[in-house]
C-alpha positions as semicolon CSV with decimal commas, in nm:
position;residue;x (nm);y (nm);z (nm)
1;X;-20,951;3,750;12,806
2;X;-20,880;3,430;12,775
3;X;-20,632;3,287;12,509
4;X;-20,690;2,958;12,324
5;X;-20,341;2,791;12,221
6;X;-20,383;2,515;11,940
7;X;-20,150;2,230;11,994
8;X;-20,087;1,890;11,851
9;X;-20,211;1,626;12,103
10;X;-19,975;1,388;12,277
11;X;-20,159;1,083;12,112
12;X;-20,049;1,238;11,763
13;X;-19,700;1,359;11,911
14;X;-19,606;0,999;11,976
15;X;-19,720;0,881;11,653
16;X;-19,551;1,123;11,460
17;X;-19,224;1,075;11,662
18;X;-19,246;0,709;11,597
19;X;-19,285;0,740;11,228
20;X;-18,999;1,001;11,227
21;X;-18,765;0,712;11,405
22;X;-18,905;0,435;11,180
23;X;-18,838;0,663;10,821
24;X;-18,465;0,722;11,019
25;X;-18,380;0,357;11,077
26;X;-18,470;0,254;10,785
27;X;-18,230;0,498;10,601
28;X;-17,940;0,426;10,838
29;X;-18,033;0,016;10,758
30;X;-18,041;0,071;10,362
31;X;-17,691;0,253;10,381
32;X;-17,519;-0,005;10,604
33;X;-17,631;-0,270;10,373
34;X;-17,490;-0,089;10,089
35;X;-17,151;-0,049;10,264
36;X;-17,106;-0,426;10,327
37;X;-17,031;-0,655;10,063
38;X;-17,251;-0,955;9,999
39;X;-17,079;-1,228;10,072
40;X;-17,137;-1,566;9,874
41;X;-17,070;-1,947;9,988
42;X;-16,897;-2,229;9,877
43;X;-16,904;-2,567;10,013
44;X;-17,101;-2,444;10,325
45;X;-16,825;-2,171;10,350
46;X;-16,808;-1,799;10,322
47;X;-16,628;-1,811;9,973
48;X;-16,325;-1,569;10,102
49;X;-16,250;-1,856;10,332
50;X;-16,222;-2,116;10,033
51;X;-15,988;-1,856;9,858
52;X;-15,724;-2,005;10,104
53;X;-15,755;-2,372;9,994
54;X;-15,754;-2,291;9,633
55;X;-15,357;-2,467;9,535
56;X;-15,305;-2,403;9,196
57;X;-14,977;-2,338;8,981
58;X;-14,879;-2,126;8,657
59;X;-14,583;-2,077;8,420
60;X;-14,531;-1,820;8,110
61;X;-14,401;-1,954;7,814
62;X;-14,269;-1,649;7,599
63;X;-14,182;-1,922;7,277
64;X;-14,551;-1,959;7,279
65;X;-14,728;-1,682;7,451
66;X;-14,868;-1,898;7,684
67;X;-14,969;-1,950;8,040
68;X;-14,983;-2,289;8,132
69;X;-15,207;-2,325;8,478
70;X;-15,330;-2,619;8,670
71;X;-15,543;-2,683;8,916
72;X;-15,366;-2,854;9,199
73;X;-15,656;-2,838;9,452
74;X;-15,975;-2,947;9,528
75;X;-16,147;-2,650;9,473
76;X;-16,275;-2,587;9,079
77;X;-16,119;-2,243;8,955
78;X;-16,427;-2,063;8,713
79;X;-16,138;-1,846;8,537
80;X;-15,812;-1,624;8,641
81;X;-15,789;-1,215;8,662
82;X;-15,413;-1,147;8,505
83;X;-15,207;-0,847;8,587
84;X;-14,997;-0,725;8,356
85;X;-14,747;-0,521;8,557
86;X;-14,467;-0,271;8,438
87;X;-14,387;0,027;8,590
88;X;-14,640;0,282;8,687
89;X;-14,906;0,104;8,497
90;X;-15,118;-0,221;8,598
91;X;-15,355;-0,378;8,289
92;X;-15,616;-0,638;8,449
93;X;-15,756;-0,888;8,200
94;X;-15,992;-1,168;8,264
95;X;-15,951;-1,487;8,113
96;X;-16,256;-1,701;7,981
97;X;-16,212;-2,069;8,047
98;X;-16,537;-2,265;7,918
99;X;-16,580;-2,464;8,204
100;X;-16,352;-2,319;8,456
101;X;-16,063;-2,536;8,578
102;X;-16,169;-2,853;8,743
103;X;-15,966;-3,014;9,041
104;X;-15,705;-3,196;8,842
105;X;-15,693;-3,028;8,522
106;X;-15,456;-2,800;8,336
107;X;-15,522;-2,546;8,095
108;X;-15,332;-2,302;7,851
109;X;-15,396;-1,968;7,809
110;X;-15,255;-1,745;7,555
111;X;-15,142;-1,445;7,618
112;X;-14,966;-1,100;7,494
113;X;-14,689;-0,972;7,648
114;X;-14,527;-0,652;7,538
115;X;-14,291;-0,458;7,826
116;X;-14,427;-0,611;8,113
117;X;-14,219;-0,694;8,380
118;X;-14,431;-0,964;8,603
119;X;-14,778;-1,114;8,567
120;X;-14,956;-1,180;8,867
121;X;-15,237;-1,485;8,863
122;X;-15,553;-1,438;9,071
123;X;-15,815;-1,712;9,108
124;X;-16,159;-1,630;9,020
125;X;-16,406;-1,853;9,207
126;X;-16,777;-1,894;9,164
127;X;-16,987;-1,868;9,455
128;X;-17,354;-1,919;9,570
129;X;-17,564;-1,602;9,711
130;X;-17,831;-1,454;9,815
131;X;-17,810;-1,338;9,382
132;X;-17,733;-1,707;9,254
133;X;-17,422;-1,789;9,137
134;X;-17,169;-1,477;9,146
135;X;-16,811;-1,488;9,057
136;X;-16,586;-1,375;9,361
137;X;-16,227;-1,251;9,306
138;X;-16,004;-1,384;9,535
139;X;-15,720;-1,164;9,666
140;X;-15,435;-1,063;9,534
141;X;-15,199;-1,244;9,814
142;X;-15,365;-1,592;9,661
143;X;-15,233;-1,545;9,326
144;X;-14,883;-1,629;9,200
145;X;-14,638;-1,370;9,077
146;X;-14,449;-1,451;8,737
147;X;-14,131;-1,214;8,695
148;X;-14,068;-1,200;8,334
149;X;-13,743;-1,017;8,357
């Protein structure tokens, strides 16, 4: 007797492998791209590159509760991330400056201070992306560090 085995045909084989590599990729490509951060631009630059040029300067006044900062650089500032930083504990807030810091300019900002023992000043710069405008944090190593003790 003669046995009849039913297989899948090469032509349908290769198809079906194809579509199993495509549906793969495209997994792999959707993860990857939610791994890496989008990155914005500013003046033609990546905007973690302008982060560098930003030259700005800050003081704490405790008679007032103030932070005076100005912008000492050509690059506009949108607003600041403060640290308030004690021991064992960190408190972020972001300050709201109606239209950011221009080049030039000097703001105040107030400010409450109870057992804190330095504030640390980050820029926050606004960027253009792929999303329209986005605000980028810049690093912690391009703020400045105010001891208060």
């Amino acid at each position: 007797m003669k046995k009849r085995h039913k297989a899948v045909s090469p032509v349908v084989a290769t198809v079906l492998l194809i579509a199993v590599v495509v549906v793969i990729a495209l997994i792999v490509f959707l993860w990857l791209r939610g791994l890496v951060k989008e990155s914005g631009e500013k003046f033609g630059k990546n905007i973690e590159l302008v982060c560098e040029e930003v030259v700005f300067s800050a003081d704490y006044f405790p008679s007032d509760g103030m932070i005076s900062v100005s912008n000492d650089g050509n690059v506009p500032i949108k607003n600041f991330l403060i640290k308030k930083i004690k021991p064992g504990d960190t408190n972020t807030e972001k300050t709201s400056l109606d239209g950011g810091l221009p080049k030039g300019q000097a703001r105040n900002i107030e400010i409450e201070i109870t057992d804190e023992e330095k504030l640390l000043i980050v820029p926050i710069l606004e960027s253009n992306s792929n999303s329209g405008r986005v605000e980028f944090i810049c690093d912690d190593a391009y703020g400045i560090e105010i001891n208060l003790v």
